[in-house]
PQR file of N, CA, C, O and H, with PARSE charges and radii, in Angstrom:
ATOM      1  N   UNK A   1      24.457   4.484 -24.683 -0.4000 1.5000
ATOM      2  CA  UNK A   1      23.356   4.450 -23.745 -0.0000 2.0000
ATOM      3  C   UNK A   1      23.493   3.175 -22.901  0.5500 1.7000
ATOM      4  O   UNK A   1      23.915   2.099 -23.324 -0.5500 1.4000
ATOM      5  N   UNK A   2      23.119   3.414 -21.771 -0.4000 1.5000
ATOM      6  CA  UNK A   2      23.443   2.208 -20.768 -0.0000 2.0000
ATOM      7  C   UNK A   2      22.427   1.148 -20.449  0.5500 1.7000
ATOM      8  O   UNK A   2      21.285   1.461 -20.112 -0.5500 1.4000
ATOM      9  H   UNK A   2      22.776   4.288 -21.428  0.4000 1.0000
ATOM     10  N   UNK A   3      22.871  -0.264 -20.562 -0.4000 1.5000
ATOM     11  CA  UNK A   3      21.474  -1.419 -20.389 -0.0000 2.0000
ATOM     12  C   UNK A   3      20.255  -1.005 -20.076  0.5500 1.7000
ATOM     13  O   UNK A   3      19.257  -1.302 -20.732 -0.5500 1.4000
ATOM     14  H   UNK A   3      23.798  -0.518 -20.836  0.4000 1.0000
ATOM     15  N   UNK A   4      20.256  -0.173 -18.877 -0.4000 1.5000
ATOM     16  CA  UNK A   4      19.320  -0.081 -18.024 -0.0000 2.0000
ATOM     17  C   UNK A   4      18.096   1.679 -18.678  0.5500 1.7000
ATOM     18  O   UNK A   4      16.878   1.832 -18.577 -0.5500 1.4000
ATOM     19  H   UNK A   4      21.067   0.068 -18.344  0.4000 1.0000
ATOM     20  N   UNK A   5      18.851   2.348 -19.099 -0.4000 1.5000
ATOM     21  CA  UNK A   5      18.228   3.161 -19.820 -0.0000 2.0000
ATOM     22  C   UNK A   5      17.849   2.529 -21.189  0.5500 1.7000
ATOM     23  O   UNK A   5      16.666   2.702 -21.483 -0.5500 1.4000
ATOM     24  H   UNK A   5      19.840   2.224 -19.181  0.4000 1.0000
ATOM     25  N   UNK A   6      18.310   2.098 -21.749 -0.4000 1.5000
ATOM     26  CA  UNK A   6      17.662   1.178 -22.781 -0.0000 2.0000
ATOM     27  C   UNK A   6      16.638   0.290 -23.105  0.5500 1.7000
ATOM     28  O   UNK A   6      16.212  -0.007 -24.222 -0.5500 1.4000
ATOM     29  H   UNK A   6      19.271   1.958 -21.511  0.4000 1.0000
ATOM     30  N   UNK A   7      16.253  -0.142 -21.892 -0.4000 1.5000
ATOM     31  CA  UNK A   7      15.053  -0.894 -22.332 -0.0000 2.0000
ATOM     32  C   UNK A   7      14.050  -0.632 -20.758  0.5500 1.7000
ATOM     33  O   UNK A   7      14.347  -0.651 -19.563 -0.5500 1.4000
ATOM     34  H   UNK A   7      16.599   0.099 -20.985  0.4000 1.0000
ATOM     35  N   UNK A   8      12.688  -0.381 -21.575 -0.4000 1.5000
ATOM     36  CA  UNK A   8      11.703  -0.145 -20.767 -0.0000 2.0000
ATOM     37  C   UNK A   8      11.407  -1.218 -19.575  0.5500 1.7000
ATOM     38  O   UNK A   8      11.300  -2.441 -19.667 -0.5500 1.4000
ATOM     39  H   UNK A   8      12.447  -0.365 -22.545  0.4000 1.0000
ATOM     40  N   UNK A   9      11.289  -0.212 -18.197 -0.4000 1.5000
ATOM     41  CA  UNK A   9      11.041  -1.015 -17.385 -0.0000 2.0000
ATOM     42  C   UNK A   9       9.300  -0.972 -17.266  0.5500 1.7000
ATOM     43  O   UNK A   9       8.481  -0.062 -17.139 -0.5500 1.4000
ATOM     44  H   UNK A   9      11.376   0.781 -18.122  0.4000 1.0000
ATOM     45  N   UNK A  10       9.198  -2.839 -17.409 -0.4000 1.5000
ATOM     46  CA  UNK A  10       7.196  -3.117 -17.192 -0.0000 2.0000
ATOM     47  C   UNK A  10       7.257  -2.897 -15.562  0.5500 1.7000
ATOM     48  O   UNK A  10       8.205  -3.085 -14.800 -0.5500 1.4000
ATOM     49  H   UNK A  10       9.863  -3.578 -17.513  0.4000 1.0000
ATOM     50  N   UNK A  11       5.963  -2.447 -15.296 -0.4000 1.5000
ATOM     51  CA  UNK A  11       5.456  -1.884 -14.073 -0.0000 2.0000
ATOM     52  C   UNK A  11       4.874  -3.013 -13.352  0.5500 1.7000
ATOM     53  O   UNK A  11       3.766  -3.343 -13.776 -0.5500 1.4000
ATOM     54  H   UNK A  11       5.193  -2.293 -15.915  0.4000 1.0000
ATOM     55  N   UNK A  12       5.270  -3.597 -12.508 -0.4000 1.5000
ATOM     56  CA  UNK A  12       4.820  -4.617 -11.939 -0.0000 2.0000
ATOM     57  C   UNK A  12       4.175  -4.431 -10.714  0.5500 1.7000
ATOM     58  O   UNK A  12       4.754  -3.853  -9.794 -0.5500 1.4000
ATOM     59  H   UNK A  12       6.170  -3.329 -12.164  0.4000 1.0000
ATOM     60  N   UNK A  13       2.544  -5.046 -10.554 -0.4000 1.5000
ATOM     61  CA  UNK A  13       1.456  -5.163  -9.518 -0.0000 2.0000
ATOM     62  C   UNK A  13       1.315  -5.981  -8.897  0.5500 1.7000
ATOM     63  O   UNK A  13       0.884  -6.968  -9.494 -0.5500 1.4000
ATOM     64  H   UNK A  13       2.073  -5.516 -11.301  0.4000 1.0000
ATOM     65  N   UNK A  14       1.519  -6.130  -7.596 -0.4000 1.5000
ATOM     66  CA  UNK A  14       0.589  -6.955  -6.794 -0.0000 2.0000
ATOM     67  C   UNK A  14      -0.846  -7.750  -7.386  0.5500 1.7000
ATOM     68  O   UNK A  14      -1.749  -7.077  -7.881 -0.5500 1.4000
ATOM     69  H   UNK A  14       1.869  -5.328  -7.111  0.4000 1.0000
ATOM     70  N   UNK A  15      -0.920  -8.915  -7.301 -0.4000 1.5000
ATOM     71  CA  UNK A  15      -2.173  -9.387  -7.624 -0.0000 2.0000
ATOM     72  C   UNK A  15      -3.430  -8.825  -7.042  0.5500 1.7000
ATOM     73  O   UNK A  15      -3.702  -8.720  -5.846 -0.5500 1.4000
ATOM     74  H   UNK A  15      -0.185  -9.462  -6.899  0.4000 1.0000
ATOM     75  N   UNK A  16      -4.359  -8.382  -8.364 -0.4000 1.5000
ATOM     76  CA  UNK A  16      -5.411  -7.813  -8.486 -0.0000 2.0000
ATOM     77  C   UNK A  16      -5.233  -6.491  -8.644  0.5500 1.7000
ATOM     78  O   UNK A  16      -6.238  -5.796  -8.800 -0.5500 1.4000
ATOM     79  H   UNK A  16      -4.138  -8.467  -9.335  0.4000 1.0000
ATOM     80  N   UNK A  17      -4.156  -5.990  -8.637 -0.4000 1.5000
ATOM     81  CA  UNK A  17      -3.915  -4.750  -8.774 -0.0000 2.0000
ATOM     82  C   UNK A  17      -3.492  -4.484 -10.506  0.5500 1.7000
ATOM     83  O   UNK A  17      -3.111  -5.368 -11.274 -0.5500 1.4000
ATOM     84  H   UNK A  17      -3.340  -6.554  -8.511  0.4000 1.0000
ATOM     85  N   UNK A  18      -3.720  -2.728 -10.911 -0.4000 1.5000
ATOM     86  CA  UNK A  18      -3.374  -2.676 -12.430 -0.0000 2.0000
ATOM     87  C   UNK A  18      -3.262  -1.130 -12.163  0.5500 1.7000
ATOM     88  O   UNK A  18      -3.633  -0.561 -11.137 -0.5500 1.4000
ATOM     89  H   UNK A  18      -4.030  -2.010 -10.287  0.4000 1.0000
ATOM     90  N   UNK A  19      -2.795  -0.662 -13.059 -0.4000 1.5000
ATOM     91  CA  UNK A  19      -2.270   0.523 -13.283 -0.0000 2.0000
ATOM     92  C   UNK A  19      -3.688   1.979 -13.300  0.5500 1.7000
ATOM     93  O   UNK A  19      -3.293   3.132 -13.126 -0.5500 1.4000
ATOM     94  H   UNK A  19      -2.494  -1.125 -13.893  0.4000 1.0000
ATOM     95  N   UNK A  20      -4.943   1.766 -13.478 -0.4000 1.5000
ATOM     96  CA  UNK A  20      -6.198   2.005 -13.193 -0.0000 2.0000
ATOM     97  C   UNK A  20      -5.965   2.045 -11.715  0.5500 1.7000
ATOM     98  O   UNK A  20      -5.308   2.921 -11.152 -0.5500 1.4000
ATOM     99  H   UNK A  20      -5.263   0.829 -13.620  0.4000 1.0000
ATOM    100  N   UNK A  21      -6.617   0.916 -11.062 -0.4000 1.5000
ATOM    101  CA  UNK A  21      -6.673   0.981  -9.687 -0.0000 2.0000
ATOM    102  C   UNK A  21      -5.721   1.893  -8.621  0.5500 1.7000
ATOM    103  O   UNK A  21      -6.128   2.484  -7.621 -0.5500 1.4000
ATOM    104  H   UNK A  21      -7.150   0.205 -11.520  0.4000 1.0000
ATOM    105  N   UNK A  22      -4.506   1.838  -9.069 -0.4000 1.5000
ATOM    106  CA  UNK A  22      -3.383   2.656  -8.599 -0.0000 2.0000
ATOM    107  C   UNK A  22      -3.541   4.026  -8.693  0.5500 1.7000
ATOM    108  O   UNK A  22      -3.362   4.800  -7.753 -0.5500 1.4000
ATOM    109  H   UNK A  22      -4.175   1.358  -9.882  0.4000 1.0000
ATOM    110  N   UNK A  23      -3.949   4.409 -10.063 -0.4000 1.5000
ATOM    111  CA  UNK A  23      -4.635   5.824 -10.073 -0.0000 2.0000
ATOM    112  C   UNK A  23      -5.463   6.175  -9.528  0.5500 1.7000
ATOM    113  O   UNK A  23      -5.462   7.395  -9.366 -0.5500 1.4000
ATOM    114  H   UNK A  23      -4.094   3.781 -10.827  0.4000 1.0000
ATOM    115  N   UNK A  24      -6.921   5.216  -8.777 -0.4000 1.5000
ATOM    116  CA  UNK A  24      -7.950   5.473  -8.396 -0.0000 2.0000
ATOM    117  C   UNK A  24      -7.635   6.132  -6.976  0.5500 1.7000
ATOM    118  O   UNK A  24      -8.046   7.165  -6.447 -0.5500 1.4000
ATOM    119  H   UNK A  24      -6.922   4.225  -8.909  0.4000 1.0000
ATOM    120  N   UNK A  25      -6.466   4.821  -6.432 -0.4000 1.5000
ATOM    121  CA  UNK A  25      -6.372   5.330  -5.312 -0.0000 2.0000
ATOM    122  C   UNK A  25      -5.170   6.491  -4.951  0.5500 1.7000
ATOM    123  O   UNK A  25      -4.898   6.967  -3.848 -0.5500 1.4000
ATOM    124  H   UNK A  25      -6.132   3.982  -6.862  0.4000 1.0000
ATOM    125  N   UNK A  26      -4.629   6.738  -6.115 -0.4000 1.5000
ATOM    126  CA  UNK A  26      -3.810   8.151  -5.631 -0.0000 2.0000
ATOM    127  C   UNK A  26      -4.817   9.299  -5.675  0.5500 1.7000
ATOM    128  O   UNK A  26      -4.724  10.379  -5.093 -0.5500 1.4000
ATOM    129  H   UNK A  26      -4.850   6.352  -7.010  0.4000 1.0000
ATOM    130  N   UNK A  27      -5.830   8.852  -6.500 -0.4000 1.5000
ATOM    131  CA  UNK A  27      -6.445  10.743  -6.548 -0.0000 2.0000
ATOM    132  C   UNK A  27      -7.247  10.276  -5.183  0.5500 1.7000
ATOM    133  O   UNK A  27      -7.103  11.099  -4.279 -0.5500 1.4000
ATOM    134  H   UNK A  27      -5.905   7.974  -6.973  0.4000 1.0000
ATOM    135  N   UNK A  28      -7.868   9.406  -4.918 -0.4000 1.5000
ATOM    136  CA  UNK A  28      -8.526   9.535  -3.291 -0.0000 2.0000
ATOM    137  C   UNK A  28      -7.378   9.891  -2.331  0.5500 1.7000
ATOM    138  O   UNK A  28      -7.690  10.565  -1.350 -0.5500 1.4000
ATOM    139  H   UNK A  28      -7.985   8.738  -5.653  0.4000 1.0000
ATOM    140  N   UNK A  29      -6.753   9.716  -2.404 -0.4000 1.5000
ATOM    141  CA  UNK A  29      -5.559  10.517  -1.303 -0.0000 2.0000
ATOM    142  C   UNK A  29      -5.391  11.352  -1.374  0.5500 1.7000
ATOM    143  O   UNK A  29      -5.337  12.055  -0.365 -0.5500 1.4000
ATOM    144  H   UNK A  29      -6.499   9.168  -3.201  0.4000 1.0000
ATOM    145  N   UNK A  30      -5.116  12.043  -3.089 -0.4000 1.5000
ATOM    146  CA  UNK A  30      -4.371  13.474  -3.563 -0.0000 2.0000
ATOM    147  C   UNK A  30      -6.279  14.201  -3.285  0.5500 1.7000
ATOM    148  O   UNK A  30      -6.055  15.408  -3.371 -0.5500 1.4000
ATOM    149  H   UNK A  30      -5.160  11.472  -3.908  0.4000 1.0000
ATOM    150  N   UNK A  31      -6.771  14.158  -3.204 -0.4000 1.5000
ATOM    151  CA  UNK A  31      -7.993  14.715  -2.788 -0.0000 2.0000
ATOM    152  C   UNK A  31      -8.958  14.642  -1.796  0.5500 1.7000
ATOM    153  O   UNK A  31      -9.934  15.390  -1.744 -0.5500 1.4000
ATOM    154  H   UNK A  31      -6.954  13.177  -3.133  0.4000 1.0000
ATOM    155  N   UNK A  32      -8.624  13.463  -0.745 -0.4000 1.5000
ATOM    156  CA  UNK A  32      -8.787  14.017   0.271 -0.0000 2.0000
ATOM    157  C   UNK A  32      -8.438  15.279   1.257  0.5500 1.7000
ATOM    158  O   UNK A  32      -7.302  15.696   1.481 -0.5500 1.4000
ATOM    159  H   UNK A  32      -7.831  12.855  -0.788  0.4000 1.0000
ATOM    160  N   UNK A  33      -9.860  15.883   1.887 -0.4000 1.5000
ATOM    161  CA  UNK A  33      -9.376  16.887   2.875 -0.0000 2.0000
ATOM    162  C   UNK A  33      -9.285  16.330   4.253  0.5500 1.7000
ATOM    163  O   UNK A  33      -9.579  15.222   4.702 -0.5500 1.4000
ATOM    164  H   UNK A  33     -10.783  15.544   1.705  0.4000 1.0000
ATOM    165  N   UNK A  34      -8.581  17.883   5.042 -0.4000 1.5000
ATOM    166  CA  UNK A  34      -7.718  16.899   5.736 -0.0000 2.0000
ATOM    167  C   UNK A  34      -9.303  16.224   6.798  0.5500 1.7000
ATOM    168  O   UNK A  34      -9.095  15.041   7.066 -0.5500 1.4000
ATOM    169  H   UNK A  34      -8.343  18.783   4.678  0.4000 1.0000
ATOM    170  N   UNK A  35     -10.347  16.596   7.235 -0.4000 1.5000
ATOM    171  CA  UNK A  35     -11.317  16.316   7.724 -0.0000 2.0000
ATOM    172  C   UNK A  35     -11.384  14.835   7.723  0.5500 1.7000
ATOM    173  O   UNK A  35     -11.158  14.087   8.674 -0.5500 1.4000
ATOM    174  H   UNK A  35     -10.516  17.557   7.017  0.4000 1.0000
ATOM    175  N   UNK A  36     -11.772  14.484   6.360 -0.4000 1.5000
ATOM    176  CA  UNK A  36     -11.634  13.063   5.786 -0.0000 2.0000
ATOM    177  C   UNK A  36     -10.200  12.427   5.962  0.5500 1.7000
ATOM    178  O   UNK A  36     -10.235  11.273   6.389 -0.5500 1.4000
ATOM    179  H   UNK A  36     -11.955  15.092   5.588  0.4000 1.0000
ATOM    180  N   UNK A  37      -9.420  12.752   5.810 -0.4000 1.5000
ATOM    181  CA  UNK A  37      -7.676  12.048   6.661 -0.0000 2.0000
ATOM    182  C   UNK A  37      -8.190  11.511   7.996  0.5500 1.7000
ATOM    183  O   UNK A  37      -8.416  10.314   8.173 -0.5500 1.4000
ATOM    184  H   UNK A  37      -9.392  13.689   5.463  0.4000 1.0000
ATOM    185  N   UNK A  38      -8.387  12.574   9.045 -0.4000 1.5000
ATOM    186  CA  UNK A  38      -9.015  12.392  10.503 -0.0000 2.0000
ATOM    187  C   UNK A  38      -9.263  11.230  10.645  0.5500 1.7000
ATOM    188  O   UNK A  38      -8.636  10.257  11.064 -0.5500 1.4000
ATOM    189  H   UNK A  38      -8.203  13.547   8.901  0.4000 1.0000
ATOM    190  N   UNK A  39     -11.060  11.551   9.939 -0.4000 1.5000
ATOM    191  CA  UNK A  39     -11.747  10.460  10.185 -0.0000 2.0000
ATOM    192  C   UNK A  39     -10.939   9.016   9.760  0.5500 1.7000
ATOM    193  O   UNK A  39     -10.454   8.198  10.542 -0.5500 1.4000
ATOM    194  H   UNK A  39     -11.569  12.342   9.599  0.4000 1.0000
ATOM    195  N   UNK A  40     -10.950   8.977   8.570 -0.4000 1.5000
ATOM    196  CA  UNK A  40     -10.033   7.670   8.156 -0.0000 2.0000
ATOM    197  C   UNK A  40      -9.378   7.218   8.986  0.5500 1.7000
ATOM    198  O   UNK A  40      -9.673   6.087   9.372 -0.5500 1.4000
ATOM    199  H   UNK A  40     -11.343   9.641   7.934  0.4000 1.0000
ATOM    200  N   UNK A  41      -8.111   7.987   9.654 -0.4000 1.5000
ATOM    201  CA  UNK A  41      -7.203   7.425  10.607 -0.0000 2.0000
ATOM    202  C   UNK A  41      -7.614   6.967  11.694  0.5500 1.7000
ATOM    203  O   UNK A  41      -7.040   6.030  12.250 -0.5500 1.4000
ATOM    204  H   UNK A  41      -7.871   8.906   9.340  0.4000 1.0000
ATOM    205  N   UNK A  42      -9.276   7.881  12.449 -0.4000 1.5000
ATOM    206  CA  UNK A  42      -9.737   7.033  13.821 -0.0000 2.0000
ATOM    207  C   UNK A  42     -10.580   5.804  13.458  0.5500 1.7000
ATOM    208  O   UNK A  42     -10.821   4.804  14.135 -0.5500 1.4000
ATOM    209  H   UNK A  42      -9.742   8.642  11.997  0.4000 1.0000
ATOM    210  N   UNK A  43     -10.882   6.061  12.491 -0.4000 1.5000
ATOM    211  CA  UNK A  43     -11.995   4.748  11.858 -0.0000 2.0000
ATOM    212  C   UNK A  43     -10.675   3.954  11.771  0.5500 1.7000
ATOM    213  O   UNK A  43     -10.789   3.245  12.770 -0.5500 1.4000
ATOM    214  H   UNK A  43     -10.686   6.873  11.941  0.4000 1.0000
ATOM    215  N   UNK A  44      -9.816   3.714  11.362 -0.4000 1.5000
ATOM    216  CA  UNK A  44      -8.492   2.608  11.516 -0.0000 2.0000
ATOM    217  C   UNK A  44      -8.251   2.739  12.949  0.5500 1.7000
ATOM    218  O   UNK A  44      -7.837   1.723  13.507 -0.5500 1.4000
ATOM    219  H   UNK A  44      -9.724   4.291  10.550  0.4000 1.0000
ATOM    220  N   UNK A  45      -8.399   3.621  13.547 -0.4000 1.5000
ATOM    221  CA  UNK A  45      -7.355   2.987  14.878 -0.0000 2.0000
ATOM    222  C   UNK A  45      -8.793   2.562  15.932  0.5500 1.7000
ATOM    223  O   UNK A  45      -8.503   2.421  17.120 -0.5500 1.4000
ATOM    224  H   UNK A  45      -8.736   4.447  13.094  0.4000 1.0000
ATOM    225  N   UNK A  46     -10.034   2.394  15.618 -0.4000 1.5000
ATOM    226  CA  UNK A  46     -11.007   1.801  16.240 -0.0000 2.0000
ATOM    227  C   UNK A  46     -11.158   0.323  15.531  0.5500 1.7000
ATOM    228  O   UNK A  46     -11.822  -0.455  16.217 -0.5500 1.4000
ATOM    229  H   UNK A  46     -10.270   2.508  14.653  0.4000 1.0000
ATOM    230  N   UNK A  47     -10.806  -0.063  14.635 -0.4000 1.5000
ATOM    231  CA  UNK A  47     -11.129  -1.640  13.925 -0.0000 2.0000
ATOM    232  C   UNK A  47     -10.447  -2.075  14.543  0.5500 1.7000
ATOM    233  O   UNK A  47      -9.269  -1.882  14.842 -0.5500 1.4000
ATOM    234  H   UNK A  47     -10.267   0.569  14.078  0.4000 1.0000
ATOM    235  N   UNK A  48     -11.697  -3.182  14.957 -0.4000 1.5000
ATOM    236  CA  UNK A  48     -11.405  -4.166  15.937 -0.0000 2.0000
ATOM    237  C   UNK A  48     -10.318  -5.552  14.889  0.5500 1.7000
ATOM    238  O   UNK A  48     -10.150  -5.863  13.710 -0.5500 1.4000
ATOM    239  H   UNK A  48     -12.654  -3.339  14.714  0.4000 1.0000
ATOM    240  N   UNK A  49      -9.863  -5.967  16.177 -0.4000 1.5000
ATOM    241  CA  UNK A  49      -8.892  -7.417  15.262 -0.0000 2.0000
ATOM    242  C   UNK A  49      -8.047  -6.391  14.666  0.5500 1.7000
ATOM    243  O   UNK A  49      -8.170  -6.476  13.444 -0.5500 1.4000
ATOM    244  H   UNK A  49      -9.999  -5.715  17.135  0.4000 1.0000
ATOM    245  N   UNK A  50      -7.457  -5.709  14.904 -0.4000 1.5000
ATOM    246  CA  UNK A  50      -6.367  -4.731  13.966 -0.0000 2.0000
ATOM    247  C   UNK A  50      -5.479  -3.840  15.334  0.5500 1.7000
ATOM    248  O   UNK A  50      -5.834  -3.567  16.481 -0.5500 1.4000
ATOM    249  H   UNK A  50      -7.357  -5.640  15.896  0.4000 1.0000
ATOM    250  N   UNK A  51      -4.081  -3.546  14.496 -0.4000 1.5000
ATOM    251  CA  UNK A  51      -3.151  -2.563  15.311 -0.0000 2.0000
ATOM    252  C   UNK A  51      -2.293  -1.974  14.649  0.5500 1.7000
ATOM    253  O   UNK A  51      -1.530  -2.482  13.827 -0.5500 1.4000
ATOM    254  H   UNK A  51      -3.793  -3.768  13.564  0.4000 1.0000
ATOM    255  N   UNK A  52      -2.352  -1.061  14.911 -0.4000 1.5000
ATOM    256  CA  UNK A  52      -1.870   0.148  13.923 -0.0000 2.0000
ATOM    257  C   UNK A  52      -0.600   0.167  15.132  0.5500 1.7000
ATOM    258  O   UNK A  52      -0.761   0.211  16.351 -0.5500 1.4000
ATOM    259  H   UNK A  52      -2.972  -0.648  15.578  0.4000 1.0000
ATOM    260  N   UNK A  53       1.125   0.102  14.117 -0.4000 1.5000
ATOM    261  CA  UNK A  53       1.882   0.215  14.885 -0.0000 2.0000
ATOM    262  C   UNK A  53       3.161   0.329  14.225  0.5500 1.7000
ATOM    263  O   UNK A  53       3.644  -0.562  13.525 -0.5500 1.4000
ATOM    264  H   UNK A  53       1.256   0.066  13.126  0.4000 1.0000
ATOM    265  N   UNK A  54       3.913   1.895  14.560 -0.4000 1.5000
ATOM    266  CA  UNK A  54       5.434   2.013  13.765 -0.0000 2.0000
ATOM    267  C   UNK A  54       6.369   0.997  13.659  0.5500 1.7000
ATOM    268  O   UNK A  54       6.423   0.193  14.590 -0.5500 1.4000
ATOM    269  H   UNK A  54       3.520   2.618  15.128  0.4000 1.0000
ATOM    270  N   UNK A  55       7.198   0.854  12.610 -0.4000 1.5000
ATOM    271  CA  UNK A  55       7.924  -0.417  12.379 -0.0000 2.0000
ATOM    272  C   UNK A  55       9.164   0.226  11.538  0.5500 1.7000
ATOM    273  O   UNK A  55       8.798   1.207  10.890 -0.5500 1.4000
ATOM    274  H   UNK A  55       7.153   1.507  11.853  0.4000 1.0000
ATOM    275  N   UNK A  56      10.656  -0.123  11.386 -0.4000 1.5000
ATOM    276  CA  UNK A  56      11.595   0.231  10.887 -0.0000 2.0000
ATOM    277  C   UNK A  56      11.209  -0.062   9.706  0.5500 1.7000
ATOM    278  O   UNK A  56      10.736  -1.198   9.721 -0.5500 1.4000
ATOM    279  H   UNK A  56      10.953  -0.919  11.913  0.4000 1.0000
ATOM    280  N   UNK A  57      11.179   0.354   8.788 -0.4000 1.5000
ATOM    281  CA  UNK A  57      11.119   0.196   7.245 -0.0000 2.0000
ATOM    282  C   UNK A  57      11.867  -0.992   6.881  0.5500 1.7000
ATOM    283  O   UNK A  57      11.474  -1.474   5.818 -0.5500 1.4000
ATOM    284  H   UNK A  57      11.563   1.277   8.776  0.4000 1.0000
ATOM    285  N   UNK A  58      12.471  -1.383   7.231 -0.4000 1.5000
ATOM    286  CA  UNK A  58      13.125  -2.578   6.607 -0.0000 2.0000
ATOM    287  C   UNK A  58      13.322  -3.752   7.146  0.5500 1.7000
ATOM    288  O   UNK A  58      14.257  -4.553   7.147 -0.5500 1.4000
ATOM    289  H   UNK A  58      12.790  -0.991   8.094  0.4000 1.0000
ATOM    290  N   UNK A  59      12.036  -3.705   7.711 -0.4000 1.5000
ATOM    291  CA  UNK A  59      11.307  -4.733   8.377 -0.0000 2.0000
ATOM    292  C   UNK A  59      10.086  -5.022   7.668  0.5500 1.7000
ATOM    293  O   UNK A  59       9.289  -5.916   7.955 -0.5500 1.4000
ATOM    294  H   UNK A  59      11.277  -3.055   7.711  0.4000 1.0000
ATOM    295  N   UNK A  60       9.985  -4.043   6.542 -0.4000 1.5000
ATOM    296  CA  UNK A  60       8.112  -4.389   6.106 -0.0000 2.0000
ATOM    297  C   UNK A  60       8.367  -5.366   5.629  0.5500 1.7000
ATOM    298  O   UNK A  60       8.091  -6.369   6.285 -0.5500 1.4000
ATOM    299  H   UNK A  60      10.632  -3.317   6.309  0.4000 1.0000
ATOM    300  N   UNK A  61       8.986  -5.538   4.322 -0.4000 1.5000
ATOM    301  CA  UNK A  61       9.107  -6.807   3.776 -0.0000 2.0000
ATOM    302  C   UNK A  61       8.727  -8.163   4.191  0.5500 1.7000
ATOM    303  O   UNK A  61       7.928  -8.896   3.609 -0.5500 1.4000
ATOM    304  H   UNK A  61       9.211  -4.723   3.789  0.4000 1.0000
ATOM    305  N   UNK A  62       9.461  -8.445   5.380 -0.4000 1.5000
ATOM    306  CA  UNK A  62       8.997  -9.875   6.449 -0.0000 2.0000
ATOM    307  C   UNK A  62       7.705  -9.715   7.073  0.5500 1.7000
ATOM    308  O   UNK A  62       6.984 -10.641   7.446 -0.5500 1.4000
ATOM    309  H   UNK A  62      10.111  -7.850   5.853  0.4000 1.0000
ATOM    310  N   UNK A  63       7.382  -8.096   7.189 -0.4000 1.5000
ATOM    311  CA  UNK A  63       6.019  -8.316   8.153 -0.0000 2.0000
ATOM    312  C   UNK A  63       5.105  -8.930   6.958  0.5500 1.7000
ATOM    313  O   UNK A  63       4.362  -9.895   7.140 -0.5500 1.4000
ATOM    314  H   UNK A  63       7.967  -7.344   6.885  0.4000 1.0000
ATOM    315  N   UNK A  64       5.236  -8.297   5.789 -0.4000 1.5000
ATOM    316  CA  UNK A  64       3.818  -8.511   4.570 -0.0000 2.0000
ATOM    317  C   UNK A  64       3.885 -10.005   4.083  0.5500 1.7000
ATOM    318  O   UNK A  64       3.010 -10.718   3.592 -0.5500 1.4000
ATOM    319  H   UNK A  64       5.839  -7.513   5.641  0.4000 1.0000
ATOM    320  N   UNK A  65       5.663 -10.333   4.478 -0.4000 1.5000
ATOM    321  CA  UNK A  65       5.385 -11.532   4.098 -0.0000 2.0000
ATOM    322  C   UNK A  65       4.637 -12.483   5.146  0.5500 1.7000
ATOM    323  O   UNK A  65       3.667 -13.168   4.822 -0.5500 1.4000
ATOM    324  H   UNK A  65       6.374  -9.754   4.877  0.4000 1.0000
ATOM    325  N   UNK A  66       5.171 -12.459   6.414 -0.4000 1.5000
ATOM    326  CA  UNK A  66       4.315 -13.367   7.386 -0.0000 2.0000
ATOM    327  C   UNK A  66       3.105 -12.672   7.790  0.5500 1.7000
ATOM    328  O   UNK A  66       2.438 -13.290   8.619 -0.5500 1.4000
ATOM    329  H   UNK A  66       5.959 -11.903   6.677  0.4000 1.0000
ATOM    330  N   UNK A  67       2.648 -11.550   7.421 -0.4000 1.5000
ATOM    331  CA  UNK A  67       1.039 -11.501   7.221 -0.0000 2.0000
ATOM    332  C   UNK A  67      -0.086 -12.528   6.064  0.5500 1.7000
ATOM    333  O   UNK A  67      -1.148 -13.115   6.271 -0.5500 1.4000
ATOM    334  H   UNK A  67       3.190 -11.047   6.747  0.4000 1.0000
ATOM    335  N   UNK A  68       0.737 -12.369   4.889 -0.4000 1.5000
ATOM    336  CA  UNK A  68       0.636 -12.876   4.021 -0.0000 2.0000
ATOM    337  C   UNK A  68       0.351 -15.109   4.128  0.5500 1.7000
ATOM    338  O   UNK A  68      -0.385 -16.030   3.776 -0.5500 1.4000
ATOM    339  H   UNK A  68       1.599 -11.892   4.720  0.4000 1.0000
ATOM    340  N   UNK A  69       1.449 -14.805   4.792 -0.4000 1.5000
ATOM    341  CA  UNK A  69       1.484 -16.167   5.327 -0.0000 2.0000
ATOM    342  C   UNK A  69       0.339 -17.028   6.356  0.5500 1.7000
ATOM    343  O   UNK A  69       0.303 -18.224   6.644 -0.5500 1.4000
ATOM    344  H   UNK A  69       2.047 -14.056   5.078  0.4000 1.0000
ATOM    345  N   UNK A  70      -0.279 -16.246   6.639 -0.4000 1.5000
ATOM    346  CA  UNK A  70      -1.106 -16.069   7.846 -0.0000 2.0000
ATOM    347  C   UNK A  70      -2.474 -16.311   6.823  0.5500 1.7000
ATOM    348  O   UNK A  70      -3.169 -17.289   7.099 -0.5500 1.4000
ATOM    349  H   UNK A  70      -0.250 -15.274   6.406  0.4000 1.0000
ATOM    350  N   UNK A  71      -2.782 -15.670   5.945 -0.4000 1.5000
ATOM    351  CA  UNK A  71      -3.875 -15.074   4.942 -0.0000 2.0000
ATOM    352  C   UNK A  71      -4.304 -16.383   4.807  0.5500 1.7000
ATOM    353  O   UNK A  71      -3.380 -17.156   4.551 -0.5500 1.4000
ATOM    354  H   UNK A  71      -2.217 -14.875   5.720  0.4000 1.0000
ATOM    355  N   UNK A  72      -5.820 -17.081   4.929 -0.4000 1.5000
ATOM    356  CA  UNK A  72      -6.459 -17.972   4.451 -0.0000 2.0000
ATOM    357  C   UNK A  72      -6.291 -17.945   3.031  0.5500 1.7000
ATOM    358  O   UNK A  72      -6.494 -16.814   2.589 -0.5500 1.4000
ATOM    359  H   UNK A  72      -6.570 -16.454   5.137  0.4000 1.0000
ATOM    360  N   UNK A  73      -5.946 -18.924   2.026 -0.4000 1.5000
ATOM    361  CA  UNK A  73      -5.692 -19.464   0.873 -0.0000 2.0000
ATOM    362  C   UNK A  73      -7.146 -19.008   0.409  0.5500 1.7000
ATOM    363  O   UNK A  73      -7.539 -19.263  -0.730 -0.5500 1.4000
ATOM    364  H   UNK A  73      -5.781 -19.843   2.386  0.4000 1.0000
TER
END
């Protein structure tokens, strides 16, 4: 059996986050209809101080980090 199948990988969270919360918010997704999607998405693309905007995937990394960076302590 190989290293990596051998020993359990721990699930690692973002701070404040836990394996609960993660569930909470998959079933609000996996159960939203699409009505409620809608709304959600114009209620995001009306918040003010905010911009909703496509980005190459492999670019998130740097964006979350210099968002992050940005974030009052």
């Amino acid at each position: 059996m190989s290293k990596s199948k051998s020993k359990s990988k721990r699930q690692r969270f973002p701070a404040g986050w836990d394996q609960d919360r993660v569930r909470k918010l998959a079933e609000h997704y996996d159960n939203q209809t699409e009505d409620e999607q809608v709304a959600e998405h114009e209620a995001a693309r009306r918040a003010e101080n905010q911009t909703i905007m496509v980005v190459p995937t492999e670019l998130v990394p740097e964006i979350v980090r210099l968002i992050n960076k940005k974030r009052p302590a």
